[in-house]
N, C-alpha and C positions, 0 to 999 in steps of 0.2 A: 428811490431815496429811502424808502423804510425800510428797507433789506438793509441798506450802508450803516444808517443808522442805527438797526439793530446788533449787526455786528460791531459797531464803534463799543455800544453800551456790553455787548456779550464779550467783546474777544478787544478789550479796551488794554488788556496788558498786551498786546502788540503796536499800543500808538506809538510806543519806545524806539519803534526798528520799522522807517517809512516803505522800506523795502518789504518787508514781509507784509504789511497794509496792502501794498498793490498787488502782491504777487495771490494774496488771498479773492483779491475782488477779481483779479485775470481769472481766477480757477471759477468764481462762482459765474462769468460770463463768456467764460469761453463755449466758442464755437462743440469745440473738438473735444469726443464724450469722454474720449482717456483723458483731458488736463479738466476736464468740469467734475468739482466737486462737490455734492448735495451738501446744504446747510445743516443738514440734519446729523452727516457724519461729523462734522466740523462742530456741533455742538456736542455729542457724545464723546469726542477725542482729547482726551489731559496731552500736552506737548511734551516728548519728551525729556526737556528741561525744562524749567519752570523761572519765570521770572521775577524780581523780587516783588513789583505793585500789582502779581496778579490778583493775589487774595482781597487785597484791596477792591479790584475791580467788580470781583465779581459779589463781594458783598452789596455793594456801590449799586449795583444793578440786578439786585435780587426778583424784586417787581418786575424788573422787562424780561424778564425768562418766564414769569408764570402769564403775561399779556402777550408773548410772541403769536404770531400767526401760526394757524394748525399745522401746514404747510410747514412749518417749521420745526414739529415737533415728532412729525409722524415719521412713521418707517417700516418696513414690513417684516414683520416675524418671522420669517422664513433668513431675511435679511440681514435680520439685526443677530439672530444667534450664528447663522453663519458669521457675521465679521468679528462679533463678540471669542469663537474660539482661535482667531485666527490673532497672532499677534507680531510687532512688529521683531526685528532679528537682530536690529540693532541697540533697541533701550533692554539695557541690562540691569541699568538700576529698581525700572518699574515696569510693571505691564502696561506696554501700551499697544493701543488697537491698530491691525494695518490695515492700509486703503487700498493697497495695491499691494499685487505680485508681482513682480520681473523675472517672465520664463528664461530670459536672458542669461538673466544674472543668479537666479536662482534661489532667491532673498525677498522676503516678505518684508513691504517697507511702509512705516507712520506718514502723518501727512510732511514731519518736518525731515524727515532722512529722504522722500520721496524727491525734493527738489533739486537735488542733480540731475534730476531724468527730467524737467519739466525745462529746465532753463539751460543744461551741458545740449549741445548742437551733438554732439557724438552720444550722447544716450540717448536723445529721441529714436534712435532705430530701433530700442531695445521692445521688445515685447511684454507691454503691462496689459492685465486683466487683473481682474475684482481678486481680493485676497482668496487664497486657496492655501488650507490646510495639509499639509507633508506635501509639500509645492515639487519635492523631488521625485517624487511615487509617482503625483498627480501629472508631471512633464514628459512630453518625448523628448531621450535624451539624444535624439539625430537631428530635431527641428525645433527644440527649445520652445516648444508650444504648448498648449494644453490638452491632454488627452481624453479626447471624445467619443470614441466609435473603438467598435469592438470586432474585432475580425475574426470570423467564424471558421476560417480557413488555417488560420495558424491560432489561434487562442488565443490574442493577446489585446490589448489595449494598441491605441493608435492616434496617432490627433489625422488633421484634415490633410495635410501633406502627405503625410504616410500614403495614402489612399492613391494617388498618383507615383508615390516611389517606392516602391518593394511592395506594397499590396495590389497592383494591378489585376483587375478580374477577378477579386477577392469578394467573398462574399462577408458585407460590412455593416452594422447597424449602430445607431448613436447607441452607450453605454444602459442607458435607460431603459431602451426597452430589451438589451441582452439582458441586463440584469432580472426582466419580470422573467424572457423565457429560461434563464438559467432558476429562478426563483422556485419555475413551477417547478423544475427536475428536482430540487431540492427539496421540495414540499413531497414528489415522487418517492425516492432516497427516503426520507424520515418515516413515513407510512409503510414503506417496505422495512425499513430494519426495525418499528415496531414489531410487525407481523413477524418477523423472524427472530425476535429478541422471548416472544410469547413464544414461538415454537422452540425454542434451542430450551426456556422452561420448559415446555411440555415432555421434550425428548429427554433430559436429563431426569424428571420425575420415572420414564417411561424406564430410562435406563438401569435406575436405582433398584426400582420394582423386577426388572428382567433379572437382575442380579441375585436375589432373593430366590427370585424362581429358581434358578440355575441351583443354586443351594438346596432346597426345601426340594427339588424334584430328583437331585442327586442322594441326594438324604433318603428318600424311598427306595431307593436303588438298591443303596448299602443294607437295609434293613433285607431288603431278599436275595442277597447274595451271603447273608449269614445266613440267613434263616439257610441254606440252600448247603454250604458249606458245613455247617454242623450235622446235618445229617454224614458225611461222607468222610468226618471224623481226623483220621492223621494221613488219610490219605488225600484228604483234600487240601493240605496244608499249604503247600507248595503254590497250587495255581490259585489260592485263596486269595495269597499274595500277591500274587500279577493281577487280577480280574481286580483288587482294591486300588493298584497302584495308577493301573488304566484311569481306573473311574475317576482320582484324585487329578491324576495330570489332566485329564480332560475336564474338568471340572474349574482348578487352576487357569486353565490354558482359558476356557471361555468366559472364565471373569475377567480376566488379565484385558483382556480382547474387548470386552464389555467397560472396565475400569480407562482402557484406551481413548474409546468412544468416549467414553463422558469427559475424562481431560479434553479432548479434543472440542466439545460440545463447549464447556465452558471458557474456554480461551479464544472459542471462537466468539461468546458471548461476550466477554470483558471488549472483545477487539470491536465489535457491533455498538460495545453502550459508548464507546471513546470512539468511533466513528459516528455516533447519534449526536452524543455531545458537541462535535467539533462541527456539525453542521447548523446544530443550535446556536452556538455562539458565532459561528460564521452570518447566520441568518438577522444576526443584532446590529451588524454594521451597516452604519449610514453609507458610507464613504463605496459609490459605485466601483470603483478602481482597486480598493483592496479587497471587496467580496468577491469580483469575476477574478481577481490571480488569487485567490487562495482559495476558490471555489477550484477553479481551474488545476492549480498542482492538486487538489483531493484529489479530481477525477484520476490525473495523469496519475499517480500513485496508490490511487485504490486498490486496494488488494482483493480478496476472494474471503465471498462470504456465505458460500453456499453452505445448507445444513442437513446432515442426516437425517432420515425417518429411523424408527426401530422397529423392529420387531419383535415380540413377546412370543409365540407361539412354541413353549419348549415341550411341555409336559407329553403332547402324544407323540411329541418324535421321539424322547425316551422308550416309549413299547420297545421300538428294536434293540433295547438293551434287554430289556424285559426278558425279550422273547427269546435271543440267543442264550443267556443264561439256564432260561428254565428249562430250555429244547436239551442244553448242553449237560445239564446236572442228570438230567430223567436217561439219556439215551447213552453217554460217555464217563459212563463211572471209570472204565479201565483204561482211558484213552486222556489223562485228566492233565498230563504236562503238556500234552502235545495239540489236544482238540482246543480246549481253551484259548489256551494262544494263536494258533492260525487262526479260531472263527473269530476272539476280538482282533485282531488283525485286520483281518479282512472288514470286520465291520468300520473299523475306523477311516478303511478306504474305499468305503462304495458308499457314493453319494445320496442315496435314496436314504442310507442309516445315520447317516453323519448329523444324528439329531442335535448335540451340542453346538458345534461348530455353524446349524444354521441359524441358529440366535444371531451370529455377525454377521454371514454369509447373505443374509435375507435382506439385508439393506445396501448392498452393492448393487447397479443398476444389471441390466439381464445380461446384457452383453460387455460383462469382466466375471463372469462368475464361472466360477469351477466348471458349469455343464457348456460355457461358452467354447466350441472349440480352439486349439492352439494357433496363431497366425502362421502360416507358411510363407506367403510372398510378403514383399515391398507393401502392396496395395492394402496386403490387409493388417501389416504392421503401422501402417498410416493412419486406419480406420481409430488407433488408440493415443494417435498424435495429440499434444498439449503445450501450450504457449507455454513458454519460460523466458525469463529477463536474469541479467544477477542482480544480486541485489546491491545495492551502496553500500547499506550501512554494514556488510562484514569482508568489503574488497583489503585486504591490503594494503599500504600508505604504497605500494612499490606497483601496483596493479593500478592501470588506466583503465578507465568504461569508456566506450564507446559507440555508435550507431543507436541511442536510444537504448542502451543499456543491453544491448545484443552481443556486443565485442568487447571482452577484455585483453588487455596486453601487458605483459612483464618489462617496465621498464626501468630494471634497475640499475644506475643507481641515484636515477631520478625518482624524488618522493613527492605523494600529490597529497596537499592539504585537505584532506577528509578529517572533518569533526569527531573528536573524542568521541567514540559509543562501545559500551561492553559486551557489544557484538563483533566486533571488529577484530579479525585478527592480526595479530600486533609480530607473531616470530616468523609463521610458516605463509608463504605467497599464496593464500587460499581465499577460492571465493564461495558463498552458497548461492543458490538462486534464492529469488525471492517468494517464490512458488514452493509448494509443499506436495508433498504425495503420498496419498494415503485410500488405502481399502480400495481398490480399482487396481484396471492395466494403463498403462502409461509409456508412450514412447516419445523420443525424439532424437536429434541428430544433434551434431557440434562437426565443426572444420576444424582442424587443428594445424598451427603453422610452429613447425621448430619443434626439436627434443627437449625432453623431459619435463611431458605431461600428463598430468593425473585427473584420469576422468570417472566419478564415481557417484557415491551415495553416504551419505551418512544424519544421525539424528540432528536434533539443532541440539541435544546438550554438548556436543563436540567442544572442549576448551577454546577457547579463543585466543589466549595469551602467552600460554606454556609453550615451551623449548623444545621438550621432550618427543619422544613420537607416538606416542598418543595422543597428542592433541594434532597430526594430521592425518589425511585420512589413507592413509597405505598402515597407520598400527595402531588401531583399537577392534573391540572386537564390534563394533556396532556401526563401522564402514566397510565399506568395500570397493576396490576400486580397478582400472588398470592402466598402465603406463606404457606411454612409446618413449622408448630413451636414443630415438633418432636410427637405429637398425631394426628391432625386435620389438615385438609387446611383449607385457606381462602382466598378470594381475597379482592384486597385494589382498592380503586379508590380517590383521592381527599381526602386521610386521613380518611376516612371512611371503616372501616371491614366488613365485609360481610362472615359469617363465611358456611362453604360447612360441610355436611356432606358425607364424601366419607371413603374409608379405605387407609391405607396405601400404596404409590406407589414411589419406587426408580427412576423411570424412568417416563418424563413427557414428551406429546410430545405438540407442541406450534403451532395452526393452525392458520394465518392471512390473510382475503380475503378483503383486501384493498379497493376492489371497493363496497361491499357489507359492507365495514366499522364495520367486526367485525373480535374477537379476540378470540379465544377457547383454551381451555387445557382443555387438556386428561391425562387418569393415563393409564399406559401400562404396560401390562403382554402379553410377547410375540409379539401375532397379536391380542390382542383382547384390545380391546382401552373403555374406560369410560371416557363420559364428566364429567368434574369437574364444568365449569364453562363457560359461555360467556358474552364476556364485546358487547354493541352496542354502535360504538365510533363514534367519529365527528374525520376526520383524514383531516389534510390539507399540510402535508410536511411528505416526507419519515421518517420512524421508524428506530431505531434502538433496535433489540433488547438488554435486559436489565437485571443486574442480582445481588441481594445483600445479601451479607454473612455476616449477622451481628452478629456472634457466629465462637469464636476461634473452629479451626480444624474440620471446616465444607468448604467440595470443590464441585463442581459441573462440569461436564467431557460432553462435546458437543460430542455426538454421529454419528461414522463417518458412514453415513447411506450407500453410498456408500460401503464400507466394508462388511458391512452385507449384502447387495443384492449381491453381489459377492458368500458369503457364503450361501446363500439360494435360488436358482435360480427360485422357484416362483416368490420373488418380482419382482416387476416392475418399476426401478428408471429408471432415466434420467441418460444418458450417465455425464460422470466428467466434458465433456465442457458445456453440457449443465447445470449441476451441478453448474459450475461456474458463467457462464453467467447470473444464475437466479436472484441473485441480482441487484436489480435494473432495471431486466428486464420492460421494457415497449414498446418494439416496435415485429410486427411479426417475 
């Protein structure tokens, strides 16, 4: 009777409407824990509309609010700020608190919108639980439930149905505690891209400093090839010029190379501190359901974030300039157009001397470097194999993805809704991968179905927008590519064709040795591989590879080479981490 009584003097602007009286004391003595409503929410909640003697009432009865029983006033913090953010969907005019959710219906609803579901015989089926915040996030939208459990097998959130329908023998944990072990990975993840945010500083310091050297140790150089040349008067005039012009381009060339690496360094830096950050503020969210899917797309979309080492050691590999010069001036006075130039020649291509070029060369892992030998077979073209996807953000509105991002297709003149990005190319059917390649060898394969397509290389400053053929990759000079136009190949360089005579090949594989600055394709039947073609390139900033379908319902499918060395266990691939890490690899 002091509960009735309290509510009479608490909630006295409903003696007006006898119906809403009883239908208040049903809730507080119902059996059934969905229609039982705590007095406590019922004293926290404004209705929302307001009756004209509430004000009245509740002055009238100011004192029995502050003598109510404790019981009646208490509530749990954890509780009260859940239902506190949570409001109803219906009162527009004011905020007002909701009591329930309807996974049903899909509507956060007050205690006065909630009574069609309490007293309608057809909405008792519906599915109420305790208010929940973005009630649509937080829902399976196949069982209109609430989602619980995290399934490790596919990634995703799940309610308790789920688990018996389409997750069968699914490995599945309540949200809570996915969320601690996905926590700790993230806690992993941050400690790792500190440590690498410190080193990509440390390498760009390293790099800055290498840079100087290269200068200051070429600068010595110049000083004794005058000193060296003045003796030898107007007859040295001639090869004065070429032995200064050497020094310059090589000098050029290795800061270029060095200026490379540091762009590369810091972009991969800016991409680490906006990967650090985005797990920071990922790590702020309460809300289980939206930290596991936006943890989750991270992972699925993480990119590569390995970092070069450097190396400094330039000044004693200069001696062999040293020493060819001074050998050269003391013993070939009369041999001075012709000795000069064959022995820097020759120096520039024997590996022992090639002291400028291993300032870069030093931080390529052992096996892509110049003394690494050439691959001959299949097997050991595999050994340089590297995971590639394309990317989204620069497919074409006219280009489908497909297979996890392995298959694209030309389906014009059907267009697919991809989001405005100034990556995107907007005239020419082209896609890049989402993988980069740089300072290493690199191989892999594509399937190709249908004529006229373009399988190649080119930078990421490629135009995106333009008309012109320059901005695809058969005419600039900083692509390279080649085409089957459904009879023949050919490769394109700078808008220029260059037609191959070869026969027909579904499957191409794409070999690039970075440091040896050239680019091959193969036609492949099985294991037995035919050159098509090699481009000799001038390479100064990581590639990406490149690919253009410029004929409806023609696709081309990136070849998951892992997979098949699985299935053939002669081959010889690299493990999936190593697989992964290859792009962009440049350090041991």
């Amino acid at each position: 009777m002091s509960q009735h009584r309290y509510i009479k003097a608490r909630f006295g602007w409903l003696t007006t409407l006898t119906e809403k009286r009883l239908n208040i004391c049903q809730l507080l003595i119902s059996p059934d824990p969905l229609l039982r409503t705590p007095l406590m929410e019922l004293e926290s909640k404004d209705p929302c509309h307001s009756e004209p003697s509430r004000g009245d009432h509740l002055s009238e009865n100011e004192s029995s609010k502050d003598h109510s029983p404790s019981i009646l006033t208490e509530s749990h913090p954890e509780e009260k700020q859940k239902n506190e953010e949570v409001l109803c969907d219906f009162c527009l005019a004011e905020k007002v608190q909701a009591v329930k959710s309807c996974l049903t219906c899909m509507v956060n609803y007050c205690q006065d919108h909630l009574r069609p579901h309490l007293e309608n015989v057809k909405l008792k089926s519906h599915n109420l639980m305790d208010p929940l915040k973005d009630i649509d996030i937080q829902s399976c939208k196949t069982h209109k439930r609430h989602l619980s459990w995290f399934c490790h097998s596919d990634l995703i959130c799940i309610c308790e149905e789920c688990l018996s329908d389409g997750h069968q023998n699914h490995q599945a944990v309540i949200c809570a505690v996915a969320r601690k072990e996905k926590e700790c990975e993230l806690l992993h993840h941050q400690e790792e891209y500190d440590w690498k945010l410190k080193s990509a500083e440390n390498a760009i310091v390293k790099l800055e400093k290498n840079s100087e050297s290269i200068m200051n140790s070429v600068s010595e150089v110049k000083l004794l090839v005058e000193e060296k040349f003045e003796e030898l008067l107007q007859a040295v005039k001639a090869t004065h010029a070429i032995v200064l012009t050497f020094l310059e381009e090589k000098e050029r060339a290795a800061v270029n190379h060095a200026n490379g690496i540091k762009i590369h360094l810091q972009s991969q830096q800016v991409t680490i501190e906006e990967w650090k950050k985005r797990l920071e503020k990922m790590a702020t969210h309460t809300n289980d359901i939206i930290f596991l899917k936006e943890y989750c797309e991270f992972k699925k979309h993480q990119g590569d974030d390995t970092l070069p080492s450097v190396y400094i050691g330039l000044k004693d590999k200069l001696s062999g300039i040293r020493k060819v010069i001074s050998e050269s001036t003391e013993q070939l006075l009369q041999l001075l157009q012709s000795s000069y130039k064959e022995k820097l020649q020759g120096f520039a291509n024997d590996g022992e001397y090639a002291g400028i070029k291993t300032t870069v060369a030093a931080i390529v892992p052992s096996k892509h470097r110049l003394s690494a030998p050439e691959p001959q077979s299949r097997n050991d073209f595999l050994k340089y194999a590297c995971l590639l996807t394309f990317d989204p953000v620069t497919a074409h509105r006219y280009l489908r993805l497909l297979d996890d991002n392995h298959k694209i297709s030309n389906t014009t003149p059907w267009e697919h809704q991809y989001p405005d990005h100034p990556e995107r190319f907007a005239h020419w059917r082209q896609v890049l991968s989402s993988q980069s390649l740089y300072m290493g060898r690199y191989y892999f394969e594509v399937e190709i179905f249908g004529a006229g397509i373009y399988i190649g290389m080119t930078n990421k400053s490629i135009d995106r927008k333009g008309s012109e053929s320059n901005s695809c990759i058969s005419g600039n000079n900083f692509s390279w590519c080649i085409k089957w136009n459904g009879k023949d190949f050919s490769a394109w360089h700078v808008d220029v064709e260059t037609p191959l005579k070869s026969q027909e090949f579904s499957r191409i594989g794409v070999y690039l040795d970075y440091p040896r600055e050239t680019l091959s394709f193969y036609g492949i039947v099985t294991d037995s591989m035919t050159l098509l073609h090699t481009f000799e390139c001038k390479f100064n900033e990581p590639l990406y590879p490149a690919f253009w379908l410029s004929k409806k319902e023609n696709s081309i499918q990136i070849v998951r080479l892992q997979e098949e060395a699985e299935q053939n266990p002669e081959a010889s691939l690299p493990s999936t981490g190593e697989l992964a890490s290859r792009s962009l690899e440049t350090h041991d």
